[in-house]
PDB file as gemmi writes it, atoms N, CA and C in Angstrom:
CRYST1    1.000    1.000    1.000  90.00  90.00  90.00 P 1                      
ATOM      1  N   UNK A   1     -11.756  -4.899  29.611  1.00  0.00           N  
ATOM      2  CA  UNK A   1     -11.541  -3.476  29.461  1.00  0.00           C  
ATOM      3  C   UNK A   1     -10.099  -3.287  28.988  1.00  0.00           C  
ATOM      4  N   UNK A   2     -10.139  -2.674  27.627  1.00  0.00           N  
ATOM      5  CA  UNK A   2      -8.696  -2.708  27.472  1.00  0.00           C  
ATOM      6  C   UNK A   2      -8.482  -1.092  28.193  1.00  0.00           C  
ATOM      7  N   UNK A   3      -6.604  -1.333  28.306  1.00  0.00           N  
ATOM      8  CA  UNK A   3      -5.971  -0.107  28.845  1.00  0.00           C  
ATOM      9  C   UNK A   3      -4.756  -0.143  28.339  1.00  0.00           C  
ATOM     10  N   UNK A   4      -4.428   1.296  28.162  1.00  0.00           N  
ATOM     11  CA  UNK A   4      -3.236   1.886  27.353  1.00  0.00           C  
ATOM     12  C   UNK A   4      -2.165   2.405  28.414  1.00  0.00           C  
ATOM     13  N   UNK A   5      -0.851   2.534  28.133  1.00  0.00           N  
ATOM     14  CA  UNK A   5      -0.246   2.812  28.956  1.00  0.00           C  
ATOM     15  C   UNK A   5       0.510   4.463  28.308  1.00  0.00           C  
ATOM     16  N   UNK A   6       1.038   5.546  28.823  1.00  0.00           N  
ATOM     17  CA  UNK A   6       1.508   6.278  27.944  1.00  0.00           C  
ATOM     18  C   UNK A   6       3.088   6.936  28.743  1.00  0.00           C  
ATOM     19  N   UNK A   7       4.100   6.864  28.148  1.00  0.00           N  
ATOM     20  CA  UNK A   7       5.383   7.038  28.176  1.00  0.00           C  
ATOM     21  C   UNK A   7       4.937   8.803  29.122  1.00  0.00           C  
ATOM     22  N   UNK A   8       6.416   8.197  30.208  1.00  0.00           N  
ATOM     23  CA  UNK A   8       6.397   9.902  31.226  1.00  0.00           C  
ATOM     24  C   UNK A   8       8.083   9.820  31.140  1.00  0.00           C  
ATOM     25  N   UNK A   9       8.545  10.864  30.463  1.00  0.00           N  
ATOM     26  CA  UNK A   9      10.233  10.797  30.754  1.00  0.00           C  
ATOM     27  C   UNK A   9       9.887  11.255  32.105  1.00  0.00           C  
ATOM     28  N   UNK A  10      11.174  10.495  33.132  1.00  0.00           N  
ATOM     29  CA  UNK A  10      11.718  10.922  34.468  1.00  0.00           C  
ATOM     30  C   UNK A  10      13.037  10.797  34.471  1.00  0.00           C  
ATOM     31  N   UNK A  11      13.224  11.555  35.673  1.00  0.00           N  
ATOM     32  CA  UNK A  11      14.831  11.821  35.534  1.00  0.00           C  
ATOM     33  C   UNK A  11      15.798  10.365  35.792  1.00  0.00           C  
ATOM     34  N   UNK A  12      15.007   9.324  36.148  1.00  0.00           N  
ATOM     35  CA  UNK A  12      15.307   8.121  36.348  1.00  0.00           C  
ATOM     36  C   UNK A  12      14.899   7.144  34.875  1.00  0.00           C  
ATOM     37  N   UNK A  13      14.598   7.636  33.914  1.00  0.00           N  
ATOM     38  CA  UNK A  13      14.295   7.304  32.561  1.00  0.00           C  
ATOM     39  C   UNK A  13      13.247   7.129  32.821  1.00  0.00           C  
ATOM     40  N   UNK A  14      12.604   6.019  31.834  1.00  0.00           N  
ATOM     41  CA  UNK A  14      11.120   6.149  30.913  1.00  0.00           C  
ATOM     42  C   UNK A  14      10.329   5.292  31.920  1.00  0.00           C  
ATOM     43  N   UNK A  15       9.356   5.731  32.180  1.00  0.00           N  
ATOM     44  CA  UNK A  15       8.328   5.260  33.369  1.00  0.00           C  
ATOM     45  C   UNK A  15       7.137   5.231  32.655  1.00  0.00           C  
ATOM     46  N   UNK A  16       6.331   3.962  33.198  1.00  0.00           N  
ATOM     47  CA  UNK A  16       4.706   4.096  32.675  1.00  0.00           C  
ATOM     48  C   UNK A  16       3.830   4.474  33.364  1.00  0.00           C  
ATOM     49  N   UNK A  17       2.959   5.290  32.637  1.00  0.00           N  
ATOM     50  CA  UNK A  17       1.975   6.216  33.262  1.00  0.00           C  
ATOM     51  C   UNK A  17       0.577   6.013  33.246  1.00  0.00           C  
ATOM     52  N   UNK A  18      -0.539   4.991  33.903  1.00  0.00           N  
ATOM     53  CA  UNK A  18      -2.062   4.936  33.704  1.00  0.00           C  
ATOM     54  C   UNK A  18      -2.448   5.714  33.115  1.00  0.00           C  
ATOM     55  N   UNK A  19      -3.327   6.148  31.756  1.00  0.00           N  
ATOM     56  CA  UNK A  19      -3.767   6.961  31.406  1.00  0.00           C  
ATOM     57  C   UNK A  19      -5.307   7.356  32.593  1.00  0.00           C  
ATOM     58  N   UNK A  20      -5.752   8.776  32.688  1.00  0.00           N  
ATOM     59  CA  UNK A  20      -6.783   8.685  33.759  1.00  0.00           C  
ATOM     60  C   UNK A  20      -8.159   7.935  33.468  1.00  0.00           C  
ATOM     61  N   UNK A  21      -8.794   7.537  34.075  1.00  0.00           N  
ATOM     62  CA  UNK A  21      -9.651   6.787  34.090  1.00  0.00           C  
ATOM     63  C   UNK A  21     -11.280   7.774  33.836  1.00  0.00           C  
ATOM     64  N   UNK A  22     -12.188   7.391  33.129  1.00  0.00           N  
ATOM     65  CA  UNK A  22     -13.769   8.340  33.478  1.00  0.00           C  
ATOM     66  C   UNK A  22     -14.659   7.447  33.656  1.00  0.00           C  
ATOM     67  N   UNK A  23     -15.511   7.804  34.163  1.00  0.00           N  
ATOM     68  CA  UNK A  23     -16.845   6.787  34.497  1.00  0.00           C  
ATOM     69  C   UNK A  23     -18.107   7.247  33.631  1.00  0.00           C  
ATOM     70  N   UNK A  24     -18.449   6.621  32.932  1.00  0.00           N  
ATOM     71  CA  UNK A  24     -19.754   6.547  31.948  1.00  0.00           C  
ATOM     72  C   UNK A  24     -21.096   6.746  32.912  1.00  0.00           C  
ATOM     73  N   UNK A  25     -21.511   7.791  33.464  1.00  0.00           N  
ATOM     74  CA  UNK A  25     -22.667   8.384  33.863  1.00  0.00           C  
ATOM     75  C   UNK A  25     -24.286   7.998  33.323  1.00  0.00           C  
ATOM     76  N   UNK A  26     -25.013   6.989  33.608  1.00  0.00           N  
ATOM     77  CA  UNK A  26     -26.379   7.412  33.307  1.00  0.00           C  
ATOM     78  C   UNK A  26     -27.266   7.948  33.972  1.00  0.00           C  
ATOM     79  N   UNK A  27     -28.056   9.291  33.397  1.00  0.00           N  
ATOM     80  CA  UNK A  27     -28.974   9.939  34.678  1.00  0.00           C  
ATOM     81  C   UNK A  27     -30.998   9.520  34.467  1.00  0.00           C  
ATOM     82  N   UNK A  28     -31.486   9.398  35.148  1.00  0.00           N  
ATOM     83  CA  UNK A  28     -32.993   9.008  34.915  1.00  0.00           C  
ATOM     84  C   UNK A  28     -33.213   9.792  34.668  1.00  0.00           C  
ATOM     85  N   UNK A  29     -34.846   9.713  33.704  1.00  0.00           N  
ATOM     86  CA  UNK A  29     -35.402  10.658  33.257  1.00  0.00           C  
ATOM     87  C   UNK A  29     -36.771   9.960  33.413  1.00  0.00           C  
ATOM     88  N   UNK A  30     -37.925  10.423  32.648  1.00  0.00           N  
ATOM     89  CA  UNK A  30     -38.807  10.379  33.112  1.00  0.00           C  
ATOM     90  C   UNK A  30     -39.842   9.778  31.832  1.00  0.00           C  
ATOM     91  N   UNK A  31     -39.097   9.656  31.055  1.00  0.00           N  
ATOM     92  CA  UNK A  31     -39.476   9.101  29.632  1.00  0.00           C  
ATOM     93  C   UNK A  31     -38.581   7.548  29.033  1.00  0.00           C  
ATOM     94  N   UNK A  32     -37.761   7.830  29.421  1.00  0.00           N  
ATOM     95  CA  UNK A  32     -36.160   6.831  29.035  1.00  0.00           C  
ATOM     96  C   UNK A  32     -36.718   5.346  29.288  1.00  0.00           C  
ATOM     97  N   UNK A  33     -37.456   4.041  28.618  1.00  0.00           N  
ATOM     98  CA  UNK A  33     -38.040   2.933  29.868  1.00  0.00           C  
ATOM     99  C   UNK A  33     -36.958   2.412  30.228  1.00  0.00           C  
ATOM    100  N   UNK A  34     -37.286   1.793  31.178  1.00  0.00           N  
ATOM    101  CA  UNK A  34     -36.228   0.991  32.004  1.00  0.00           C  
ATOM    102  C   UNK A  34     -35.856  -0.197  31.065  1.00  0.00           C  
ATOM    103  N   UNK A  35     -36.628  -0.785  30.185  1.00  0.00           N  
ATOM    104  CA  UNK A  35     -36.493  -1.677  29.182  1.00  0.00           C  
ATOM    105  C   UNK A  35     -35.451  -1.168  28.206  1.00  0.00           C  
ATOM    106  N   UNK A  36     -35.403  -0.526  27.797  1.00  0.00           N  
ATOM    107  CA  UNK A  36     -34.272   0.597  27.251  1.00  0.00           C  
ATOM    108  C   UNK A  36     -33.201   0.905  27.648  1.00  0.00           C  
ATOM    109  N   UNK A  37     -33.043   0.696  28.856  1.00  0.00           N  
ATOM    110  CA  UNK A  37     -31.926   0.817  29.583  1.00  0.00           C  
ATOM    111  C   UNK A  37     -31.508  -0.360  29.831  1.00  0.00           C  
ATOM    112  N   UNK A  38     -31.907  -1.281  30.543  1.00  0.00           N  
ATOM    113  CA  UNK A  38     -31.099  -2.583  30.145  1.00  0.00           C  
ATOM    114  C   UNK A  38     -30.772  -2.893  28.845  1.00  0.00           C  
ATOM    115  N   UNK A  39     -31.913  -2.570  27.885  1.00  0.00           N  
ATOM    116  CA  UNK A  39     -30.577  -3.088  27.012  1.00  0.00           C  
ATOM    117  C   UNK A  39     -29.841  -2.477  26.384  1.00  0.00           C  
ATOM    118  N   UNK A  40     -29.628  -0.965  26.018  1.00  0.00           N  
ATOM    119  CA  UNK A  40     -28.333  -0.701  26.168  1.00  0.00           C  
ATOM    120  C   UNK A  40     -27.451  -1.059  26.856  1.00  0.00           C  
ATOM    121  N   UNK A  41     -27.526  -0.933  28.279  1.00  0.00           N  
ATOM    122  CA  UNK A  41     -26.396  -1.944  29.171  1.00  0.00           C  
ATOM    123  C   UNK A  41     -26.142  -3.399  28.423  1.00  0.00           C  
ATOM    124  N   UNK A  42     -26.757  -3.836  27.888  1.00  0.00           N  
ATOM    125  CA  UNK A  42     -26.136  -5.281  27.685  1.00  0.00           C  
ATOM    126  C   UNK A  42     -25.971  -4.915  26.609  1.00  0.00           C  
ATOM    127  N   UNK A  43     -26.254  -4.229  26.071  1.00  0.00           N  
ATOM    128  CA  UNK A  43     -25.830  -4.277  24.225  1.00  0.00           C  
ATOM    129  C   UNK A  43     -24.281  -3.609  24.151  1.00  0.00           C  
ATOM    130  N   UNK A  44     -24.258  -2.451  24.882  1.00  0.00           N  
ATOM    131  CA  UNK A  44     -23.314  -1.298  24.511  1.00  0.00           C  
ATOM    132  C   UNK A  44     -21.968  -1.599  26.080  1.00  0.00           C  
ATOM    133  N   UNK A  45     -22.809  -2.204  26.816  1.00  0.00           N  
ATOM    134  CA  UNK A  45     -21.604  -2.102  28.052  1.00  0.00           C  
ATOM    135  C   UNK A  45     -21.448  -3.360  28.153  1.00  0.00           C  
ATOM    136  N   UNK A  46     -21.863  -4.619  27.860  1.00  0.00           N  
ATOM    137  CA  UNK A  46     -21.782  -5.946  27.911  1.00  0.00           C  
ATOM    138  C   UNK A  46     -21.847  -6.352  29.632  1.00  0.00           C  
ATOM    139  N   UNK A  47     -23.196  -5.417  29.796  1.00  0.00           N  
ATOM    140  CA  UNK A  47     -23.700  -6.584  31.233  1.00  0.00           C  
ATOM    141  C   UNK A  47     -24.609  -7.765  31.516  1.00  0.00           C  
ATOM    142  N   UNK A  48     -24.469  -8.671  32.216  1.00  0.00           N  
ATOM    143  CA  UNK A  48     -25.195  -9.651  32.073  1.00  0.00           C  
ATOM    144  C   UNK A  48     -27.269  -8.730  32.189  1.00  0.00           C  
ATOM    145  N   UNK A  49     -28.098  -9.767  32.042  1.00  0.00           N  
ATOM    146  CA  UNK A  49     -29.154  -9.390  32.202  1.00  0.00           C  
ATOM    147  C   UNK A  49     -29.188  -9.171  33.905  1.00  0.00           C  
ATOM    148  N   UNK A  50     -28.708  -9.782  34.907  1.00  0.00           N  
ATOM    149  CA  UNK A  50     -29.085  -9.458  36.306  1.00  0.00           C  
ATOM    150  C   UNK A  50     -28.526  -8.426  36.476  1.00  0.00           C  
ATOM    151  N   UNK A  51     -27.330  -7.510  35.928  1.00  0.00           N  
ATOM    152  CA  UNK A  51     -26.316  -6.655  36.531  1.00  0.00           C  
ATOM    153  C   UNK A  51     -27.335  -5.763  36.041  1.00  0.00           C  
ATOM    154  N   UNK A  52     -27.802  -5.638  34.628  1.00  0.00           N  
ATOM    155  CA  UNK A  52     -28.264  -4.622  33.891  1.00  0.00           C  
ATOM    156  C   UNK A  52     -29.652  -3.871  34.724  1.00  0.00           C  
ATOM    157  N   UNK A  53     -30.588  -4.932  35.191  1.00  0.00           N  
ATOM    158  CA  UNK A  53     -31.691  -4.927  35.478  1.00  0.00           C  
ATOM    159  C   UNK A  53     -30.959  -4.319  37.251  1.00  0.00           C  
ATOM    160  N   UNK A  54     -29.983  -4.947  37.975  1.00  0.00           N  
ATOM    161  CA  UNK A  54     -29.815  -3.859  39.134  1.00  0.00           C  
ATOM    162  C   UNK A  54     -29.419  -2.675  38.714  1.00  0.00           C  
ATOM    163  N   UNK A  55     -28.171  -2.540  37.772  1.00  0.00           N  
ATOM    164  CA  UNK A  55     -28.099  -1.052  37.692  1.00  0.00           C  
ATOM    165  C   UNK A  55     -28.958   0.029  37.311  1.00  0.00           C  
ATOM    166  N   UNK A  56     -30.439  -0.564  36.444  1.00  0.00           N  
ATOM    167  CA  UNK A  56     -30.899   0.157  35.881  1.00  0.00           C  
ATOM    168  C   UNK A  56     -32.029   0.852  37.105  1.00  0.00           C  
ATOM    169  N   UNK A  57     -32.164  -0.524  37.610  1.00  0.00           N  
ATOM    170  CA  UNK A  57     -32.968   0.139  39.468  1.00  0.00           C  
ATOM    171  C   UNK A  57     -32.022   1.264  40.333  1.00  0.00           C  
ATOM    172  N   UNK A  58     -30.868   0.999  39.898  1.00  0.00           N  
ATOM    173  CA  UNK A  58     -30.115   2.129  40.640  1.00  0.00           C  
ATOM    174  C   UNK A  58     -30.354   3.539  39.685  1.00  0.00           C  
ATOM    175  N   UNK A  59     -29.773   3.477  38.694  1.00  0.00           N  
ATOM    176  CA  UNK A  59     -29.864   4.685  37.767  1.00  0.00           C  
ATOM    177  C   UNK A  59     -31.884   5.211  38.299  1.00  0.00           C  
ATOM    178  N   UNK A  60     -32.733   4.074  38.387  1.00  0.00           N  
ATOM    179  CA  UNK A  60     -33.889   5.081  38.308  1.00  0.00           C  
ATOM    180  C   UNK A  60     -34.132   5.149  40.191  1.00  0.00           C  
ATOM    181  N   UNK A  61     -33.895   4.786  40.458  1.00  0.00           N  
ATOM    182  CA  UNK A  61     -34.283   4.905  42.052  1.00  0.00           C  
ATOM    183  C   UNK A  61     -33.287   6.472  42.446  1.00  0.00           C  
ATOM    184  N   UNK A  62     -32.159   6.291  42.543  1.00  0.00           N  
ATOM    185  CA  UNK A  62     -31.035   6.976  43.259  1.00  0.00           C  
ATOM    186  C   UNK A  62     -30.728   8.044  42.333  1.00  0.00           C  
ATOM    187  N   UNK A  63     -31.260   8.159  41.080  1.00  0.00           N  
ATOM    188  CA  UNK A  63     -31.629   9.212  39.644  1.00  0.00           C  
ATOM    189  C   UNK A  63     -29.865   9.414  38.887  1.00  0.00           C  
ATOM    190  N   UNK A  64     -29.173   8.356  39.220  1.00  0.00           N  
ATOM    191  CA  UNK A  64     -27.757   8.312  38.041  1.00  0.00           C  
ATOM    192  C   UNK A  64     -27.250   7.064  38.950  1.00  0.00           C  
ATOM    193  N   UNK A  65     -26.309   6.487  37.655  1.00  0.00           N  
ATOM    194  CA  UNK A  65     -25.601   4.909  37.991  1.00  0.00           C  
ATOM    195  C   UNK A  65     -24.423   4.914  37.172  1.00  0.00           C  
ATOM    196  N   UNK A  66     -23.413   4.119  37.269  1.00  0.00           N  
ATOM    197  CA  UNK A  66     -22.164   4.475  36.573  1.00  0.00           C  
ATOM    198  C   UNK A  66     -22.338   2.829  35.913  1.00  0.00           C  
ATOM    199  N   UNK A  67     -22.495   3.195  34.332  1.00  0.00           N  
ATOM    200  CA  UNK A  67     -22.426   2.328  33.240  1.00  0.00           C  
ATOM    201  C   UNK A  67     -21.030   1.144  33.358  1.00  0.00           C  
ATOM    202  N   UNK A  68     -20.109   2.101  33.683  1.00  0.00           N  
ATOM    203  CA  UNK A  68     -18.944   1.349  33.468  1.00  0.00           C  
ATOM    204  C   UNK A  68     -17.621   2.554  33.659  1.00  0.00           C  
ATOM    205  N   UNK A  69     -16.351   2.021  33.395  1.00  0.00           N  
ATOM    206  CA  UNK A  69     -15.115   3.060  34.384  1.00  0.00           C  
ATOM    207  C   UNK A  69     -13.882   2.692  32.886  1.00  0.00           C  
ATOM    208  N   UNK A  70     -13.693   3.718  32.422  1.00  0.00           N  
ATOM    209  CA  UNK A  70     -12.882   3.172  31.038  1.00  0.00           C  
ATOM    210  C   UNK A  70     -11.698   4.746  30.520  1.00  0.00           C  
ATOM    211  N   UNK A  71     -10.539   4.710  29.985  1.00  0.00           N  
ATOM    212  CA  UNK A  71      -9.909   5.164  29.547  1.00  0.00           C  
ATOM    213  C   UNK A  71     -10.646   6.058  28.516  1.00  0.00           C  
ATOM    214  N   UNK A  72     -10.327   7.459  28.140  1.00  0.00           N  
ATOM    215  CA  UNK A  72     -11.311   8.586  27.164  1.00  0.00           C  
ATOM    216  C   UNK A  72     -12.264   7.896  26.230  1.00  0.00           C  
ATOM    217  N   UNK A  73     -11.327   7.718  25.196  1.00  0.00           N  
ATOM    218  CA  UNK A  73     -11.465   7.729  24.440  1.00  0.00           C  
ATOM    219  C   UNK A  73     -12.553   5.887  24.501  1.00  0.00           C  
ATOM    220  N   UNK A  74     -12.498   4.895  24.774  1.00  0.00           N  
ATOM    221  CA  UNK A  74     -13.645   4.286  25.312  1.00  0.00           C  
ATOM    222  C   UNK A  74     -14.520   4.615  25.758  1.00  0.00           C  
ATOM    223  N   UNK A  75     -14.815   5.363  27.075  1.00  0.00           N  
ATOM    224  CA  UNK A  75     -15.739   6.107  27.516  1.00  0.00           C  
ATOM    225  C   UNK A  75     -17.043   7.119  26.679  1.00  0.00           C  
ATOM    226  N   UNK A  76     -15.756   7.594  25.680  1.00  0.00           N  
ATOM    227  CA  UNK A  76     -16.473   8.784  25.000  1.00  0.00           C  
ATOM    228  C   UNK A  76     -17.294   8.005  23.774  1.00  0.00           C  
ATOM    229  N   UNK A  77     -16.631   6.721  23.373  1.00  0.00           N  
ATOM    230  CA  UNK A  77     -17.554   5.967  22.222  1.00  0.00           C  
ATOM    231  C   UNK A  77     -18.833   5.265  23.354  1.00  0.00           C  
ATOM    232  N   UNK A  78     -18.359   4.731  23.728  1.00  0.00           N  
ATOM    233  CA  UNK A  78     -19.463   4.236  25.218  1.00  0.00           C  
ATOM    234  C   UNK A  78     -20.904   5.085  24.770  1.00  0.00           C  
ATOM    235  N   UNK A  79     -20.472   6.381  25.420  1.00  0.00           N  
ATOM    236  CA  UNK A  79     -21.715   7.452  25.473  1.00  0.00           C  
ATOM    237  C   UNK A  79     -22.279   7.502  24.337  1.00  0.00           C  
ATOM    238  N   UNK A  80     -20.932   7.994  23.179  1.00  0.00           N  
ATOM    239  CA  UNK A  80     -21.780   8.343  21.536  1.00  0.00           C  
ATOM    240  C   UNK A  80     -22.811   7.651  21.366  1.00  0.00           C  
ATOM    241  N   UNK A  81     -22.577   6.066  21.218  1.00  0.00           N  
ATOM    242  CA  UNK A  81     -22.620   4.631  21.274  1.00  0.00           C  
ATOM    243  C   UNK A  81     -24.322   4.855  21.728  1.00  0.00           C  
ATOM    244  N   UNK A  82     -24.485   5.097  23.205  1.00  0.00           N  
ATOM    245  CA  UNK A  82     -25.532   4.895  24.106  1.00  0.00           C  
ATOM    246  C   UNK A  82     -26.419   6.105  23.391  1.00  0.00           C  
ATOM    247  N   UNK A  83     -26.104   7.460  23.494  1.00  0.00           N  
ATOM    248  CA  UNK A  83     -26.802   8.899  22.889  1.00  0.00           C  
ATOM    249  C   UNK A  83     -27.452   8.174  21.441  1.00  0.00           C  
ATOM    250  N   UNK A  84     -26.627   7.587  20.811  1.00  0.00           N  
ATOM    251  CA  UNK A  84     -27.353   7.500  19.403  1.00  0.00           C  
ATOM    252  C   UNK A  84     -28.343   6.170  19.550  1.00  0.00           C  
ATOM    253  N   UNK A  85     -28.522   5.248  19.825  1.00  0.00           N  
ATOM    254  CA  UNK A  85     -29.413   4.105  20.360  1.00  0.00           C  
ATOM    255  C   UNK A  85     -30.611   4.572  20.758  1.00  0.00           C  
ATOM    256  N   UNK A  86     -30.239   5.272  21.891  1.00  0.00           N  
ATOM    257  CA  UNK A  86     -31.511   6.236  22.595  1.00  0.00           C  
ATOM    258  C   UNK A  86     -32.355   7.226  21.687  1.00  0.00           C  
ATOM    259  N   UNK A  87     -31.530   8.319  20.976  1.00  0.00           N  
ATOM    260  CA  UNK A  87     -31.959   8.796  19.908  1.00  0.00           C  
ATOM    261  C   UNK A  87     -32.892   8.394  18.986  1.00  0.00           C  
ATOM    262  N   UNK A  88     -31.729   7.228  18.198  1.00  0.00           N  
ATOM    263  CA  UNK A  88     -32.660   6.460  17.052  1.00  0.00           C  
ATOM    264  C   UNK A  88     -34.331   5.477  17.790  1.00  0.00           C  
ATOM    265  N   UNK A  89     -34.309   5.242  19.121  1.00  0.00           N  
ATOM    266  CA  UNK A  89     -35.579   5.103  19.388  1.00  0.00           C  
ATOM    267  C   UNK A  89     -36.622   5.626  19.989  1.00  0.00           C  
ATOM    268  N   UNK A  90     -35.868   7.279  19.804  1.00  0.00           N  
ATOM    269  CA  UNK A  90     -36.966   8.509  20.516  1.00  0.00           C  
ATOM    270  C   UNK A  90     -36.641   8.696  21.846  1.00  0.00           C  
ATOM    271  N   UNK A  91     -35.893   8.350  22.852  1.00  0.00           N  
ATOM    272  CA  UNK A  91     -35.859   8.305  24.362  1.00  0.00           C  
ATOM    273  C   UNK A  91     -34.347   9.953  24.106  1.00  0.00           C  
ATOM    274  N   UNK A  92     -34.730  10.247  25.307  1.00  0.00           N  
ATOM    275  CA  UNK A  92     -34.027  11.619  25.820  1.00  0.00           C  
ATOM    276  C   UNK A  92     -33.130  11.289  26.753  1.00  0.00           C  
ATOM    277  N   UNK A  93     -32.930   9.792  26.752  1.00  0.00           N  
ATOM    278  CA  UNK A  93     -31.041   9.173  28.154  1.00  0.00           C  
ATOM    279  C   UNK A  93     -30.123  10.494  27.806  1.00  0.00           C  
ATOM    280  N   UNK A  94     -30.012  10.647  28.890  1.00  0.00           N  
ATOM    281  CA  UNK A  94     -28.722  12.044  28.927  1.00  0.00           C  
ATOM    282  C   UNK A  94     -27.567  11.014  29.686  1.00  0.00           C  
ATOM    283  N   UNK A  95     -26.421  10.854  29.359  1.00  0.00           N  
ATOM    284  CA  UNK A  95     -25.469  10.506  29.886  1.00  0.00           C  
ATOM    285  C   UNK A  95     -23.716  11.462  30.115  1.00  0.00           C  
ATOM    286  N   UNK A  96     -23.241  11.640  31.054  1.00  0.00           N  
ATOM    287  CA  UNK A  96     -22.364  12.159  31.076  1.00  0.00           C  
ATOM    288  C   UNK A  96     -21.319  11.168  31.213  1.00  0.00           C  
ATOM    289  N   UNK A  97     -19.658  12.197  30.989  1.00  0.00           N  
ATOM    290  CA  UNK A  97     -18.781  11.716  31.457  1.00  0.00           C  
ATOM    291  C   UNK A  97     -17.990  12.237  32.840  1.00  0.00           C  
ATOM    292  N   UNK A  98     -17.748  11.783  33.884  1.00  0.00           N  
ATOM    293  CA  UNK A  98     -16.736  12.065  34.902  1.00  0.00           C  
ATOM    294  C   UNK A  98     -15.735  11.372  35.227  1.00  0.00           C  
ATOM    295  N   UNK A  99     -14.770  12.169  35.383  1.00  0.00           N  
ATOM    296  CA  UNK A  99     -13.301  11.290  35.470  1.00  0.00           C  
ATOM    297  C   UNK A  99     -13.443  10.382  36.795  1.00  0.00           C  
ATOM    298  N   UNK A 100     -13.132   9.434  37.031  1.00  0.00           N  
ATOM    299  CA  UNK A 100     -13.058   8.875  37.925  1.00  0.00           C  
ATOM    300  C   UNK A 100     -11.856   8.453  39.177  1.00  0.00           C  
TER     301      UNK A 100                                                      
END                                                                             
């Protein structure tokens, strides 16, 4: 996971600042297969096949699972990334972002 750092003047000079962190949201649905969902997870989040296949039991059991925990602008390609996959093979995955 890469991470960026971004400049905070303080009155003690230049300090580094974590940029905030979001968590990549997937929510179940009722159409979405679970086959589909692993592999986006392994395609788009690079999880092994065992991680993919638990999270995806979590996302459908507990009805949302957190893909992965990444800086915006990662996060936000993450989703695009996942929305258009799903899309281009007809499935309705709704995924959000929340800061984490």
């Amino acid at each position: 996971m890469a991470e960026t750092a971004t400049l905070e003047k303080t009155e003690a000079g230049t300090a580094y600042k974590k940029p905030p962190l979001f968590a990549v949201v997937c929510l179940n649905d009722d159409i979405t297969t679970m086959e589909f969902v692993m592999k986006m997870l392994m395609e788009i989040f690079g999880k092994t096949p065992p991680d993919a296949e638990r999270l995806m039991m979590d996302i459908h059991e507990s009805g949302s699972g957190v893909a992965g925990v990444y800086i915006y602008d990662i996060a936000l390609t993450k989703q695009q990334k996942s929305l258009q996959m799903a899309k281009s093979e007809g499935f309705p995955l709704k995924i959000i972002l929340r800061e984490a």
